[in-house]
Each structure stands twice: as structure tokens, then as C-alpha cells.
N, C-alpha and C positions, 0 to 999 in steps of 0.2 A: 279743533274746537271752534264752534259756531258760536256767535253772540248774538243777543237781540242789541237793537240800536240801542245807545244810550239813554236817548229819549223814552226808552221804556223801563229805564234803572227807576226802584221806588222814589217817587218824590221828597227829594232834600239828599238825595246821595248824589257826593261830591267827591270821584272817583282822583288817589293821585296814583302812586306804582299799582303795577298790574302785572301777576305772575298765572301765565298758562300752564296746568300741567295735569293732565290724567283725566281729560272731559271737564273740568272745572278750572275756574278763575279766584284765585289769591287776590283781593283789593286790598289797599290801604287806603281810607277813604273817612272822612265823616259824613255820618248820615243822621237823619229822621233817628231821635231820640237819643243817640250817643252825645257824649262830652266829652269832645273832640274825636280827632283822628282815633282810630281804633282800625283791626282786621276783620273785613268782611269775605265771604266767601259763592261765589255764583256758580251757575251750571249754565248762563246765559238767558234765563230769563227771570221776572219783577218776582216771580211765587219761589225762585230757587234763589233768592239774593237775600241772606241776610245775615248780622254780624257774629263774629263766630266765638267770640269772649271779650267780653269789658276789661283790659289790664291793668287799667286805675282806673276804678270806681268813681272815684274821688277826683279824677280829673282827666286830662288830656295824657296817654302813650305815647305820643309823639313815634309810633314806631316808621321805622324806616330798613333802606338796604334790604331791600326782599330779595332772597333765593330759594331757587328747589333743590331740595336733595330728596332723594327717593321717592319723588311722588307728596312729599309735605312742603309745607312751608317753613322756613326758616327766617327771620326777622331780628332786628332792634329794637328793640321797648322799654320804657321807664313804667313800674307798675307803682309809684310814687314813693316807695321806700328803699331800692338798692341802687335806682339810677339805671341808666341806660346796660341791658345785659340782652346777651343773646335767648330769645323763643323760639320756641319749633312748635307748629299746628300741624292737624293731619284734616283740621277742615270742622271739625266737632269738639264744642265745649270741651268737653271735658279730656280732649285729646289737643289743648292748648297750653303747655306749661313752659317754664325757664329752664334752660337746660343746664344753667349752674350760676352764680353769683361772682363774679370777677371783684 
């Protein structure tokens, strides 16, 4: 996987873990318009960079602990109402849910 320099990530993304896998980049990152930290997803350049689901709405995910399994993402997220539980993305809204409620 190739990336463009950071310097050309959309203005106000503030990139923290970073998960390689299948031509595309898994960020964790707050950026331009979110409320807070959320999952963003890239292919490495500014037009393929952008957040892949708001998991609280209503405030900061604080997610963390990124891995890949199968080509998705897997992650820790608070969506403001169960607390911290494991998510899995495949990179596409609507292919970003909780994978069960601990």
C-alpha cells in the first residue's frame, strides 16, 4: 500500500492508530467535522479519505485497539450508550456495526 504524505490528508485530520490492509488504510483519527475521535478509512489519497461512521453521534467513540481480521476492521468503541464494545467495519457505512454487547 502506497500513501500520499500526510500533508496532503484533508485539512483538520489528525491521524492516531493506523491499520493497513487490502489497498486501503483503517485510521482512527479526528477530523474536519467529527466530534471527536471516530474511524476513518483511505485508499491514500485527500478524494479517498473519509469517515466511515459517526459511532456517537452525540459525542466522542473514543475507539481504539485496531486490528484486521479478514480484510475488515475490528476496533473498541463507546457508541454513548453500552460503553466500550467490540466493532467490525469492512470500510462502508453501513458495513460498520457492534458485533455484540458485553
Amino acid at each position: 500500500v502506497v500513501f500520499e504524505p500526510i500533508d496532503d490528508a484533508p485539512a483538520g485530520l489528525a491521524p492516531g492508530e493506523v491499520l493497513a490492509t487490502q489497498g486501503r488504510a483503517f485510521v482512527l483519527a479526528a477530523g474536519p467535522g467529527a466530534d471527536g475521535n471516530e474511524l476513518w478509512v483511505t485508499r491514500g489519497t485527500p478524494e479517498s479519505t473519509r469517515p466511515v461512521a459517526d459511532i456517537d453521534p452525540a459525542g466522542d467513540a473514543e475507539p481504539h485497539d485496531l486490528v484486521g481480521y479478514h480484510g475488515d476492521a475490528v476496533f473498541v468503541a463507546d457508541d454513548g450508550r453500552t460503553g466500550d464494545e467490540p466493532w467490525v467495519s469492512t470500510g462502508r457505512p453501513g458495513g460498520t456495526r457492534r458485533i455484540l454487547d458485553l
